[in-house]
C-alpha positions in Angstrom: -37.8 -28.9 -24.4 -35.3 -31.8 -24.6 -33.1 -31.3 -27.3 -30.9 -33.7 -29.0 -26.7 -33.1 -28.6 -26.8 -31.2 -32.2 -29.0 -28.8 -30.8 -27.3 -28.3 -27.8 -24.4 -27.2 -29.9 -26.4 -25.0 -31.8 -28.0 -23.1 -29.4 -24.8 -22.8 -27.1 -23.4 -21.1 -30.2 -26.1 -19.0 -31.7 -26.1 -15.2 -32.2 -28.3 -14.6 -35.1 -31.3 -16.5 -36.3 -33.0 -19.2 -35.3 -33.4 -22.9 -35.6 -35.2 -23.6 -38.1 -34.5 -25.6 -40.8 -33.5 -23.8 -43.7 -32.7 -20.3 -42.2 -29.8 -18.7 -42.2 -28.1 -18.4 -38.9 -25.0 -17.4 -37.3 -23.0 -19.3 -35.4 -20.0 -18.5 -33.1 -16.7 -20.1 -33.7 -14.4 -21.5 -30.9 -11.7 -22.8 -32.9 -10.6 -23.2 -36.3 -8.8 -25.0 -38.4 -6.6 -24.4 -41.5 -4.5 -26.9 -43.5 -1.7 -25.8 -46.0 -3.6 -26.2 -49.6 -6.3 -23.8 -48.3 -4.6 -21.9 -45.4 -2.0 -20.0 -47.6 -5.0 -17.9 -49.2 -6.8 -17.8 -45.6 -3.7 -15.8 -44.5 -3.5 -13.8 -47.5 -7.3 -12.8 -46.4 -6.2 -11.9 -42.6 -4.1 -9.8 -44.3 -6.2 -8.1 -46.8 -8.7 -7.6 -43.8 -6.2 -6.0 -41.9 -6.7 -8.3 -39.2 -5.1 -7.8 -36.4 -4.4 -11.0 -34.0 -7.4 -14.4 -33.9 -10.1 -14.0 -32.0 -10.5 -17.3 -31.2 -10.2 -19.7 -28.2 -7.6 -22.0 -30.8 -7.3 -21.8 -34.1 -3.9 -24.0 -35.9 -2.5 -23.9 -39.2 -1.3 -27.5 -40.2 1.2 -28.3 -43.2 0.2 -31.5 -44.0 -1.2 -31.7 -47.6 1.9 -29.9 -49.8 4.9 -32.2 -47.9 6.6 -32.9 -51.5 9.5 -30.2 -52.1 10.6 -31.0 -55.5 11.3 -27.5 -55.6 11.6 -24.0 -53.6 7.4 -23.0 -53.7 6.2 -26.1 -51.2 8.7 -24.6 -48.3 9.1 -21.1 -49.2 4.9 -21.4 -48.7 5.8 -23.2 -45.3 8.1 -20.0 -44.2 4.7 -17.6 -45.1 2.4 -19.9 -43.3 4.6 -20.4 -40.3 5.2 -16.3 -40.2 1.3 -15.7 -40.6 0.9 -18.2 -37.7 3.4 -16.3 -35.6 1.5 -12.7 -36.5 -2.0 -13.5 -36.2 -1.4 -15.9 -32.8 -2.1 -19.2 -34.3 -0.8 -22.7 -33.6 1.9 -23.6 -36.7 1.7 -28.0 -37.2 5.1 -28.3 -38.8 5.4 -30.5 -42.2 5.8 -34.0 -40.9 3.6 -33.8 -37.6 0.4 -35.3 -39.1 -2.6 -34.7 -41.2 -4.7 -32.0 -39.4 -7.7 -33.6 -38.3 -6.3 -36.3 -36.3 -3.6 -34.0 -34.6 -6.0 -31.7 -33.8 -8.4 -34.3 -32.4 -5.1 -35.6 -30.3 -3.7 -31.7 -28.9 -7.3 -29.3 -29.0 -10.4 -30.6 -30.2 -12.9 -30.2 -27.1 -16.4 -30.9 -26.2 -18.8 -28.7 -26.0 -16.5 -26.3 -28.9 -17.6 -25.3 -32.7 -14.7 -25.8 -35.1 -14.6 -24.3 -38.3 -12.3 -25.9 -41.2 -10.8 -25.0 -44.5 -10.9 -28.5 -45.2 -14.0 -30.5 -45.9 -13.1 -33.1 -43.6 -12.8 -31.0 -40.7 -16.1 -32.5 -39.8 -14.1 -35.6 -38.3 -13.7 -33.8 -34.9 -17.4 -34.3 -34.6 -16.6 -37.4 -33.0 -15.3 -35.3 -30.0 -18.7 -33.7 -28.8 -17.7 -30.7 -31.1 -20.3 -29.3 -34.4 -17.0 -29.3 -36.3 -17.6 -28.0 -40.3 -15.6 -27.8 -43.5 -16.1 -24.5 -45.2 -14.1 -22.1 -47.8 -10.8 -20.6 -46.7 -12.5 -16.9 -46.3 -15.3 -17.7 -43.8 -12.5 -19.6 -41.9 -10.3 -16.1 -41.9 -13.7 -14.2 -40.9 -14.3 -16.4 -38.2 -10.5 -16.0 -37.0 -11.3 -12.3 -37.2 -13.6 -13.0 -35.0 -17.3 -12.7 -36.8 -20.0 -15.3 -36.6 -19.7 -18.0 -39.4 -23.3 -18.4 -41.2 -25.2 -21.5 -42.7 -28.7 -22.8 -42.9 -30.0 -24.1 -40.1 -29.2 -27.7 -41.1 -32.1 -31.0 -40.2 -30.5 -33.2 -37.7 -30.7 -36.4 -38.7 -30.2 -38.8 -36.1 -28.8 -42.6 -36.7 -29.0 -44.9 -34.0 -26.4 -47.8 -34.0 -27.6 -51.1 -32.5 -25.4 -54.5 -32.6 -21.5 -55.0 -32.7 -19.3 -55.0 -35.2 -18.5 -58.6 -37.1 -15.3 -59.7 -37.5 -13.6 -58.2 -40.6 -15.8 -55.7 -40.3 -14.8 -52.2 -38.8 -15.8 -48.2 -38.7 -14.8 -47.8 -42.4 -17.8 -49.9 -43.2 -20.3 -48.2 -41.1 -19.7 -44.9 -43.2 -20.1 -46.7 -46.5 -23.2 -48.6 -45.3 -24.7 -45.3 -45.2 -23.2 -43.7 -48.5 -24.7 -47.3 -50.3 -28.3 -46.2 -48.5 -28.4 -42.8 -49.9 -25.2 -41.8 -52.3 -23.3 -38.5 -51.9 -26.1 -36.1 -52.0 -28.1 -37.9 -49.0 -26.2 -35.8 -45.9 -27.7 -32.0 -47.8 -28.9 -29.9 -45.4 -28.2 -32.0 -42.5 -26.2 -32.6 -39.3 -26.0 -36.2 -38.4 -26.1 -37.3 -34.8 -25.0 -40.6 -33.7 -26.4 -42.6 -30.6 -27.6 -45.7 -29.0 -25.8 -48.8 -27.6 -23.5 -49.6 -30.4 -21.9 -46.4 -29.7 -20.1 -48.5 -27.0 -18.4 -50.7 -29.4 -16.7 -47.7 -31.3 -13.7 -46.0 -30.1 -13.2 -42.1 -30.5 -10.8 -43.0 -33.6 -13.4 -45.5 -35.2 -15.6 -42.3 -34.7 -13.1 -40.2 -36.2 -13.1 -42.5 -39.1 -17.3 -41.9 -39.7 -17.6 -38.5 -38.7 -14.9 -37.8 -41.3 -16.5 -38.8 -44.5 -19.9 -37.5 -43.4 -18.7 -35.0 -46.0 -19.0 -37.4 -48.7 -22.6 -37.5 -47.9 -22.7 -33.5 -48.3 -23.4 -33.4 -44.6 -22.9 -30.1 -43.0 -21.4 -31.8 -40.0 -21.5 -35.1 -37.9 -22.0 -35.2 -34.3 -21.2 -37.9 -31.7 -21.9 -37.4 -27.7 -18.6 -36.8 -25.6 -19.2 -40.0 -23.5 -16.8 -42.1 -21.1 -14.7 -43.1 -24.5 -13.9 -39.3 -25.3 -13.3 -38.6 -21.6 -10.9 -42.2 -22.1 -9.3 -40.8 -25.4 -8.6 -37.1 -23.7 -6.9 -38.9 -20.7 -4.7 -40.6 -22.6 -3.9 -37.6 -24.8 -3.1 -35.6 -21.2 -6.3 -33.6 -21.3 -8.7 -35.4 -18.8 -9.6 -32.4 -17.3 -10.5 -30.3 -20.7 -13.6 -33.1 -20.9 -17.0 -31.8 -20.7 -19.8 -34.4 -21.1 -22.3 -33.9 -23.6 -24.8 -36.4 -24.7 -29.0 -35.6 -26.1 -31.7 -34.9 -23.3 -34.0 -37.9 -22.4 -36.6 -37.5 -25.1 -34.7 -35.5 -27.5 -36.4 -36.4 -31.3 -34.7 -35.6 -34.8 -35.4 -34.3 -37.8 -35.0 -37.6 -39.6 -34.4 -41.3 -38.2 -32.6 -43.9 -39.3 -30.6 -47.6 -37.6 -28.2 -49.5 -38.6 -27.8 -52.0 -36.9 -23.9 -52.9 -36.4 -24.1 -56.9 -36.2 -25.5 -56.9 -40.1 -22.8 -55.5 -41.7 -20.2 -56.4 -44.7 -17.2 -55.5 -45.3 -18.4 -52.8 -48.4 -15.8 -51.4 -50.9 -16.8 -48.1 -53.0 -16.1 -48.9 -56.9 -15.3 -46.1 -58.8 -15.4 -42.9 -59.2 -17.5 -42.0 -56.5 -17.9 -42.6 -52.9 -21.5 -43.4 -53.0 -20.7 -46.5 -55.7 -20.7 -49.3 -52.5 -21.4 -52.6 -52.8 -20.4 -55.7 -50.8 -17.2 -56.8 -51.5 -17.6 -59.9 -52.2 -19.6 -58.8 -55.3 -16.1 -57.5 -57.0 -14.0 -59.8 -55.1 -10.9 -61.4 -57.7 -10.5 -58.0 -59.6 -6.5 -57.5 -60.1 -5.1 -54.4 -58.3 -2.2 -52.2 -58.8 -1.9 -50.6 -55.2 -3.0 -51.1 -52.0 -2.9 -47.9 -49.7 -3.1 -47.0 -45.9 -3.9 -44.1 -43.9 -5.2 -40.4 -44.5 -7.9 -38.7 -42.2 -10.8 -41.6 -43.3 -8.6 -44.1 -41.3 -5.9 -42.3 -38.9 -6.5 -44.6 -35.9 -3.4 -46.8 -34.7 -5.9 -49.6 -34.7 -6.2 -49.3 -38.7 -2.5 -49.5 -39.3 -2.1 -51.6 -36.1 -4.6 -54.3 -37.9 -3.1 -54.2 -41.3 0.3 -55.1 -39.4 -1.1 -58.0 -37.7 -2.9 -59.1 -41.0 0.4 -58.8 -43.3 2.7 -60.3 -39.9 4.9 -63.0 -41.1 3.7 -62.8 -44.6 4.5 -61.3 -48.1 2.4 -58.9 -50.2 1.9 -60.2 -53.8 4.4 -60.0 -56.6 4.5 -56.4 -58.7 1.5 -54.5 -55.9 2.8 -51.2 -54.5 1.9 -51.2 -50.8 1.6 -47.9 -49.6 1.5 -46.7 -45.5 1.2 -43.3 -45.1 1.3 -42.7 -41.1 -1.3 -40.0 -40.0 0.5 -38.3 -37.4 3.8 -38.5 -36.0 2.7 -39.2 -32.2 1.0 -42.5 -34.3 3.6 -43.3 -36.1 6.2 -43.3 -32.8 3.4 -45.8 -30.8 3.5 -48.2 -34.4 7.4 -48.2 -34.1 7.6 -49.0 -30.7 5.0 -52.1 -30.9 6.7 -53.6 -34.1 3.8 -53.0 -36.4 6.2 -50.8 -38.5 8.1 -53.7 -38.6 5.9 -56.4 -39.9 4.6 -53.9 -42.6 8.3 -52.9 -44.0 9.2 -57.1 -43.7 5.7 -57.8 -45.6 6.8 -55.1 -48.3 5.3 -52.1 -47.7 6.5 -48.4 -48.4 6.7 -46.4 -45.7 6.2 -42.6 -46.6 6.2 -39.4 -44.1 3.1 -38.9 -42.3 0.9 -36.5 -43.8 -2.3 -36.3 -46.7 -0.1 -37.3 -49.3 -1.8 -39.5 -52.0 -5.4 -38.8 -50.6 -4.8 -35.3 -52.5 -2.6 -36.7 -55.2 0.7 -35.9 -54.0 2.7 -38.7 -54.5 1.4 -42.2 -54.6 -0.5 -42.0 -58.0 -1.4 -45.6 -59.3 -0.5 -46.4 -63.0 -2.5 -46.3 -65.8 -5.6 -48.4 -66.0 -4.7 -50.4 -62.5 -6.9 -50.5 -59.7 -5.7 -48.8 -56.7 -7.2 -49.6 -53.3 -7.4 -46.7 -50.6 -8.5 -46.1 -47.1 -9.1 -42.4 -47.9 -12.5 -40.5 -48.3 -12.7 -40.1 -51.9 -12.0 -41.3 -55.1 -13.2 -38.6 -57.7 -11.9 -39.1 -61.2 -8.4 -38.2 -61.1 -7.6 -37.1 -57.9 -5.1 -40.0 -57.4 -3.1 -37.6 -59.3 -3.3 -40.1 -62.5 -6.0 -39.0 -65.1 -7.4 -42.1 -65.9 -7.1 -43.7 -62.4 -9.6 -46.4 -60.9 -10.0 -46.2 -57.1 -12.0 -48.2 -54.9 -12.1 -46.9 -51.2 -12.6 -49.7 -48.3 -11.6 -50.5 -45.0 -7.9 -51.3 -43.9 -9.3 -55.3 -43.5 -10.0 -54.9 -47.3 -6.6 -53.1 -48.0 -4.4 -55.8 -45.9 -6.5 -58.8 -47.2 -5.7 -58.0 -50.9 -2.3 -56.6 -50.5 -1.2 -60.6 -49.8 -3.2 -61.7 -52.7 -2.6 -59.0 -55.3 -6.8 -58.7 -56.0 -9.7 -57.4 -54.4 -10.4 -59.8 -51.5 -13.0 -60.9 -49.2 -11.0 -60.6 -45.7 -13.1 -63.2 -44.0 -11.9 -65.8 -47.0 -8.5 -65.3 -45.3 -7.0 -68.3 -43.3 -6.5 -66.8 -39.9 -8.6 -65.7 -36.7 -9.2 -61.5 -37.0 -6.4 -59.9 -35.3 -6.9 -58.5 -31.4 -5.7 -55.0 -31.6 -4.9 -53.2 -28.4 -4.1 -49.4 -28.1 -1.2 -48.5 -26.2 -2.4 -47.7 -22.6 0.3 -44.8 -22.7 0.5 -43.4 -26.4 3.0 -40.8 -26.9 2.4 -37.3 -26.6 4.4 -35.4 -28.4 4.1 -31.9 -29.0 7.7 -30.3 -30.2 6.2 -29.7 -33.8 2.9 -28.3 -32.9 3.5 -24.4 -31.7 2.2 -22.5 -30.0 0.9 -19.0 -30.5 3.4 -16.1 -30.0 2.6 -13.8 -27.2 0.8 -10.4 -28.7 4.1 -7.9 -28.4 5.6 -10.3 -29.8 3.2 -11.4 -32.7 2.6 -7.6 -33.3 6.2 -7.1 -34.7 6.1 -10.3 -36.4 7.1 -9.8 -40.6 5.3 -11.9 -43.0 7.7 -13.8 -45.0 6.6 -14.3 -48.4 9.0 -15.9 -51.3 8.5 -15.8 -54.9 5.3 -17.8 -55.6 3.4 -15.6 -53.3 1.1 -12.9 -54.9 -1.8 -10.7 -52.8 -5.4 -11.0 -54.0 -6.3 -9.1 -56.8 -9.1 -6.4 -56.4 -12.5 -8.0 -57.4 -15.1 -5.5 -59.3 -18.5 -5.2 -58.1 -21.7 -7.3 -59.9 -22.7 -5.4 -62.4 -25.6 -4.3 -63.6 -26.5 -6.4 -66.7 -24.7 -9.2 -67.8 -23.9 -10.5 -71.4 -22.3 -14.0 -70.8 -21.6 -17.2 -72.6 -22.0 -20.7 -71.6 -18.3 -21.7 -71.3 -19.3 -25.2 -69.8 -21.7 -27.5 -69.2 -21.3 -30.4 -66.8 -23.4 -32.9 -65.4 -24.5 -34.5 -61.8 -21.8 -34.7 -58.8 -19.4 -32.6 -60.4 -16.7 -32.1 -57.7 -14.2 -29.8 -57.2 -11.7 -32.1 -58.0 -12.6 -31.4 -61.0 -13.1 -27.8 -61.3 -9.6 -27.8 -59.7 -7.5 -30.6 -59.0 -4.8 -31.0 -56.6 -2.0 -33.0 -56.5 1.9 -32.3 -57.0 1.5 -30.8 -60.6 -1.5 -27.5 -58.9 -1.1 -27.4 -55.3 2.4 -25.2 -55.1 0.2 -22.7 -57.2 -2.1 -22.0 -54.3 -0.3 -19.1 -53.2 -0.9 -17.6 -56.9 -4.0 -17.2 -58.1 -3.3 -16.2 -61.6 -0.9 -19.4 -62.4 -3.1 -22.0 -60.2 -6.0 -20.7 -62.3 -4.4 -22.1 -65.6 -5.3 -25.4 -64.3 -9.0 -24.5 -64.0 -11.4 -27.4 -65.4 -8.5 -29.2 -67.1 -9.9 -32.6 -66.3 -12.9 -31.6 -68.7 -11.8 -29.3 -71.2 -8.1 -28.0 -71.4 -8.8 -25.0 -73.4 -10.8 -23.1 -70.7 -8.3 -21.2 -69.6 -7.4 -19.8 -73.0 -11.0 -19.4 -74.2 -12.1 -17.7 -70.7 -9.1 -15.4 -70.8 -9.9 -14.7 -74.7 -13.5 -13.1 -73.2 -12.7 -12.1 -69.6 -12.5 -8.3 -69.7 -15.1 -7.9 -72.8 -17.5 -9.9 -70.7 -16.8 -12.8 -68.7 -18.7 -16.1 -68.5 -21.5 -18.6 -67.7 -21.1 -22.4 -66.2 -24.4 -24.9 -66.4 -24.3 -28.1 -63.8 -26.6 -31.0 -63.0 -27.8 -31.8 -59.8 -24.9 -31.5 -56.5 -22.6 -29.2 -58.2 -19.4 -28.7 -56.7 -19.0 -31.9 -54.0 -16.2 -32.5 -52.3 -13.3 -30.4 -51.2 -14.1 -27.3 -49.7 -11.1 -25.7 -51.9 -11.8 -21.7 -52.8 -9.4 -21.8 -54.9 -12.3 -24.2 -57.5 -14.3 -20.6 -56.9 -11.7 -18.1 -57.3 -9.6 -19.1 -59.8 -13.2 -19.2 -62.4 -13.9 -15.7 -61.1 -10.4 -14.6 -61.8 -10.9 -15.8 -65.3 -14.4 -14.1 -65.7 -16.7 -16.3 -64.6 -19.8 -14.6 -63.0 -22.8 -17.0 -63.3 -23.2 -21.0 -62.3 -26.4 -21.9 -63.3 -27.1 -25.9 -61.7 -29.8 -27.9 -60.5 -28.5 -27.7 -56.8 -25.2 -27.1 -55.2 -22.8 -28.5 -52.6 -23.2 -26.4 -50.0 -19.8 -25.6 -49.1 -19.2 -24.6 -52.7 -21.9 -22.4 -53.1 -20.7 -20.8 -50.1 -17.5 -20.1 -52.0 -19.2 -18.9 -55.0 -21.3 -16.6 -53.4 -18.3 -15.2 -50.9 -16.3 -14.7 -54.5 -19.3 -12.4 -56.3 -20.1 -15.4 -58.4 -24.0 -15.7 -58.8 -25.2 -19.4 -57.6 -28.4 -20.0 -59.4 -30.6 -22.9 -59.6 -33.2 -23.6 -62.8 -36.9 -23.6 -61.6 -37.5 -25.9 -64.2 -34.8 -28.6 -64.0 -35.5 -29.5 -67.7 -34.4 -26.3 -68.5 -30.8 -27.6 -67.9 -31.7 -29.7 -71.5 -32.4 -26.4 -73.2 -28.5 -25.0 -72.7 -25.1 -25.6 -74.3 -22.1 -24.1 -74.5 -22.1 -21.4 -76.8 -25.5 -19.8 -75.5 -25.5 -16.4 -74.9 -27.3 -15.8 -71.7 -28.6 -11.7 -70.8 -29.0 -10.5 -67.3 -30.9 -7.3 -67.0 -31.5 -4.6 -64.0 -29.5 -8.0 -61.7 -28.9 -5.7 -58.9 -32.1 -4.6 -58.3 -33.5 -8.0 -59.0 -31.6 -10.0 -56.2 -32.2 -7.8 -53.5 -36.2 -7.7 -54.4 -37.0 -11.3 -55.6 -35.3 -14.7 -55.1 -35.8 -14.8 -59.2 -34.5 -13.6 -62.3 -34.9 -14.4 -65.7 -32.2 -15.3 -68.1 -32.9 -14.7 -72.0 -30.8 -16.9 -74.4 -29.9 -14.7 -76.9 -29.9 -16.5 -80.5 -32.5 -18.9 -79.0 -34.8 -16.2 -78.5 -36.5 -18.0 -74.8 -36.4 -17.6 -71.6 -35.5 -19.4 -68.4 -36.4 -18.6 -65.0 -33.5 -19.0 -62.3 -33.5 -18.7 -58.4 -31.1 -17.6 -56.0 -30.9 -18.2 -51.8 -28.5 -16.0 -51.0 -29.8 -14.1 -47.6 -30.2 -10.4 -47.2 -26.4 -10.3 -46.1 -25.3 -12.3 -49.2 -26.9 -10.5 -51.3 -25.3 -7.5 -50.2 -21.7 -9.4 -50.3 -22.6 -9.8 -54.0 -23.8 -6.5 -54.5 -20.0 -5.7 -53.6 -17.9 -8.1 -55.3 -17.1 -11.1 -52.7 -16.8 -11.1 -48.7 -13.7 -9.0 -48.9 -14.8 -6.3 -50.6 -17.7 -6.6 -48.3 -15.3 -6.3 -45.1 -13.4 -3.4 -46.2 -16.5 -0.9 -47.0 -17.6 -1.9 -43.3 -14.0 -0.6 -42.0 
């Protein structure tokens, strides 16, 4: 049977289950992947789990997101993670080395590998011949531990690219060509597989750049072939000989079809708030901006700084616009020095900050007050620019340059110059000093995990009861992210380490009482959440499932899910449910008592239950898709719980 370069992965990796789409099956992880806003509670796990030393080929902890030390938690979190590293045999990416998925594309993403993240854009190594996937922080630490991770068998959807890119046009805009076709619910249940001749007119970063927000299309991966420009990339990164070739079988068919072809395209601009709002833009071309913003894992290449350089060379950015470069790795950065671009950016005007995530999660960089910010990064969820009413638009570094000289959204072909040539070094830098490497086991063995003040250990999570007598503490409607649910940024991310205080910022965005009310109820009898359709896109953060479930919450009732976040839910003893009836979401508010009877019988006999609403005196039927194993996690309390009674 010829199978298709997603399925290659699959089956190389598979220990449970089998491929078909929509069962659950197990996959085995080669390396993973952890990044400081998430990895702090991943090695908190290790450590409940008693783990001993990572079973994995590679797995690296990156500091890249929580850079800002306004005060002692950022670095005293730095000390844990970098002793955690040193115990459990990881990698340790010191702050100011780069933004994880880059750097680990550059020093140990490999063909032929799975990598598991506890970051949703850890699907950007997919453009190495890897099935690279975002997931929450405690199916990373199992899979560091050694045990299979588990998913639905995704579709592979397969996208041929025809053509060559247009002037003015680059990868950014192949990426939001397909969030315009089919918005950020379109990649559900899917692996997308890139191929065909354009393929040759994309380097491995320009891959980078559209494997990366795959997860804006709720993808559970991306997957390009490791071809003669990965074997290229790795050579130049040192690591020729770690290539393996890996491309689809003559006659390998997909799921789902789809082409772009490359020569059509526009340079597209998503409006806000949401990824999948793209149109042309020339369409919302003259619109006054605040900020125009470079860098983060959407665009990391040297080409997408190199290319702003040459655009801004000689030139000045407009009166009063904040110009923001934020360098994506530091190997990057030393190439951009050394060719001048650095310098034709800072002469234009720009602000140089420390490479790292930095305002792609709200940590620093925050626009003003009803101003238009433009950004290279994957998202722009309401308020995750770290200013509440913010208005970001995300589009390629073209767009970014063009408009930082006129101070509004521009068109970059209406500029008055021939598109820049851009050349990558032949010899980029290689520089590992900040990346370490794992501790040899006697040594690891005896290592002490150093944890400051703003650390505090898991507390104990009680199995699902019986019955439940719940209110509806919210309802929300389609696309809600976890942005939202919990946002980052400079004000929530030093809490990560502390469940109880990062869970007073719970749903804050939408209603800054919850905390109080949901504490109020949370030992008499905890809580119910009802969503619309997509529930919980974005960032694979736990923390938007365990901080609720530390307040009480036990039920999210939606129309569907995102799947990472209904992974989290589920690994937290939070019941997922969908309606049956999606009109049923109509007949809810908050207020509504909802009764769960005989619930642990139920879920382990039928995929249904029925909720009564107590004053309303009617019924609504619910589902669940938790598998035999989830259902038993549940049964337990969460994934930890569920380890420990197997010790």
């Amino acid at each position: 049977m010829a199978l298709n370069a997603a399925q290659k992965l699959i089956q190389d990796h598979l220990v449970e289950g089998k491929m078909i789409p929509g069962e659950e099956i197990g996959l085995s992880i080669d390396q993973t992947l952890t990044q400081d806003a998430t990895g702090t509670m991943v090695m908190l796990e290790l450590e409940a789990m008693k783990v001993d030393r990572a079973k994995t080929e590679a797995s690296a902890q990156y500091v890249d997101h929580n850079i800002i030390q306004e005060d002692s938690k950022n670095p005293d979190d730095h000390l844990f993670l970098e002793s955690a590293a040193k115990r459990f045999g990881i990698h340790f990416s010191r702050p100011g080395n780069g933004v994880s998925h880059p750097v680990h594309m550059q020093r140990l993403a490999r063909p032929h590998r799975t990598l598991l993240g506890s970051d949703s854009h850890t699907c950007a190594n997919g453009c190495m011949g890897m099935l690279a996937i975002g997931a929450g922080g405690i199916d990373v630490a199992m899979a560091i531990a050694g045990e299979p991770f588990y998913v639905k068998m995704p579709k592979i959807w397969g996208v041929k690219l025809t053509g060559k890119l247009p002037d003015w046009v680059s990868a950014k805009d192949v990426i939001l060509e397909l969030l315009r076709r089919h918005d950020v619910k379109g990649g559900i249940g899917k692996i997308i597989e890139y191929y065909g001749p354009g393929l040759d007119e994309l380097s491995a970063m320009d891959r980078h750049v559209i494997a990366n927000m795959g997860a804006e299309l709720g993808a559970t991966a991306s997957v390009f072939p490791a071809d003669d420009e990965v074997k290229r990339f790795m050579k130049s990164q040192g690591r020729e000989k770690e290539w393996q070739e890996l491309k689809a079988d003559d006659g390998a068919t997909y799921d789902l079809e789809e082409e772009i072809n490359l020569s059509e395209l526009v340079p597209l601009i998503a409006k806000p708030s949401s990824p999948g709002n793209v149109v042309p833009v020339d369409e919302v071309a003259g619109e006054s901006i605040y900020q125009s913003y470079i860098g983060s894992s959407a665009n990391p290449g040297y080409r997408d700084f190199a290319v702003a350089a040459e655009i801004v060379k000689g030139r000045s950015i407009a009166s009063g616009l904040s110009f923001d470069i934020n360098p994506t790795s530091r190997q990057m950065l030393s190439d951009l020095v050394a060719d001048g671009h650095i310098a034709s950016l800072l002469a234009a005007g720009a602000r140089l900050h420390q490479a790292g995530c930095n305002g792609c999660i709200g940590m620093g960089q925050a626009p003003a007050t009803g101003r238009n910010s433009l950004r290279t990064t994957p998202r722009n969820f309401p308020g995750r620019s770290g200013t509440r009413e913010d208005s970001v638009f995300l589009c390629s570094p073209e767009v970014a340059a063009a408009s930082a000289l006129t101070g509004k959204i521009t068109d970059p072909r209406t500029l008055e110059m021939d598109y820049p040539t851009i050349k990558e070094p032949e010899e980029p830098t290689v520089d590992v000093r900040l990346l370490e490497e794992p501790l040899p086991y006697d040594e690891a063995k005896v290592a002490e995990l150093h944890k400051g003040p703003n650390i505090a250990s898991l507390p104990d999570m009680e199995p699902l009861p019986d019955s439940m007598e719940i209110p509806v503490m919210l309802k929300v409607g389609d696309n809600f992210s976890t942005d939202e649910i919990l946002a980052g940024g400079a004000r929530v991310l030093p809490y990560r380490s502390n469940l109880p205080e990062i869970s007073k910022f719970a749903f804050e965005i939408l209603d800054q009482d919850y905390y109080n009310r949901s504490m109020d109820i949370r030992e008499r009898s905890g809580h119910a959440i009802i969503g619309g359709f997509n529930y919980g896109q974005g960032s694979s953060r736990e923390h938007a499932a365990l901080a609720p479930r530390y307040l009480g919450l036990r039920a999210v009732i939606v129309k569907d899910f995102a799947r990472i976040h209904w992974q989290n839910l589920a690994n937290f003893g939070i019941l997922p449910l969908t309606f049956v009836e999606e009109s049923d979401y109509t007949k809810l508010e908050p207020g509504d008592v909802l009764q769960l009877s005989n619930i642990r019988k139920t879920i382990q006999e039928s995929s249904e239950l029925t909720v009564t609403v107590k004053q309303k005196n009617h019924k609504i039927n619910v589902r669940h898709a938790l598998s035999k194993r989830q259902v038993d996690i549940m049964l337990t309390g969460g994934l930890i719980n569920w380890v420990k009674h197997r010790q």
